[in-house]
C-alpha positions as CSV (number, residue, x, y, z in Angstrom):
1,X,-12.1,-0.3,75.0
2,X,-10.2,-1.2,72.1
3,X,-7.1,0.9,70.4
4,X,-6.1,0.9,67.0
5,X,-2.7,-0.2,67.1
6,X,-1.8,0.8,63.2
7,X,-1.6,4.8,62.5
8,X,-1.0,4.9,58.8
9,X,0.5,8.2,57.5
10,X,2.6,9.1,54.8
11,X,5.2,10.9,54.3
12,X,7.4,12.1,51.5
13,X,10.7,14.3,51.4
14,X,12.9,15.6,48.6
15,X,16.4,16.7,50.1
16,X,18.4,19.1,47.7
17,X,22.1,19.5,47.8
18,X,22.6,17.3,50.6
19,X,25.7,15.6,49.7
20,X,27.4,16.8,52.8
21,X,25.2,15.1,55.3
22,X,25.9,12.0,53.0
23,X,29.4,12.6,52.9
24,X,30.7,11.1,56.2
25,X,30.3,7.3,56.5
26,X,29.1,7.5,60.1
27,X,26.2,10.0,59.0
28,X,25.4,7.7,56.5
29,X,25.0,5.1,59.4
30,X,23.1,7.2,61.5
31,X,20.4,7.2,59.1
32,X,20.5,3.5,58.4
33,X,20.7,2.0,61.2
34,X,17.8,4.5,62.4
35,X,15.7,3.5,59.1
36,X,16.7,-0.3,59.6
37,X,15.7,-0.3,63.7
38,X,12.1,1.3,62.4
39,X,11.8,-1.4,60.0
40,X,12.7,-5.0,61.9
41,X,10.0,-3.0,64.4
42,X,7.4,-3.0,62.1
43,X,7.0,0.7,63.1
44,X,7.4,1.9,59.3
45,X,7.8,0.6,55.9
46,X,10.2,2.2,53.8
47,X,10.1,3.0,49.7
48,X,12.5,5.1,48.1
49,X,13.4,5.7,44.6
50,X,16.2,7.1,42.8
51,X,14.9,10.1,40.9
């Protein structure tokens, strides 16, 4: 039996007012070393734009 080893989904977020989650440089690090570990795993692909 054969699995599909791809599960494409999509997901978008808008954050409002969150200036204080981005205000501490080791929040800020948090999130990308989390997004950066997804993405040399080839378990996401991430697109963002400023807005």
């Amino acid at each position: 039996m054969q699995f599909r080893t791809l599960h494409p989904a999509f997901f978008t977020a808008t954050c409002k007012d969150w200036l204080y989650l981005l205000h501490d440089i080791q929040c800020k690090d948090i999130i990308i070393n989390s997004l950066s570990f997804l993405v040399e795993k080839e378990r996401m692909h991430v697109k963002a734009s400023l807005s």
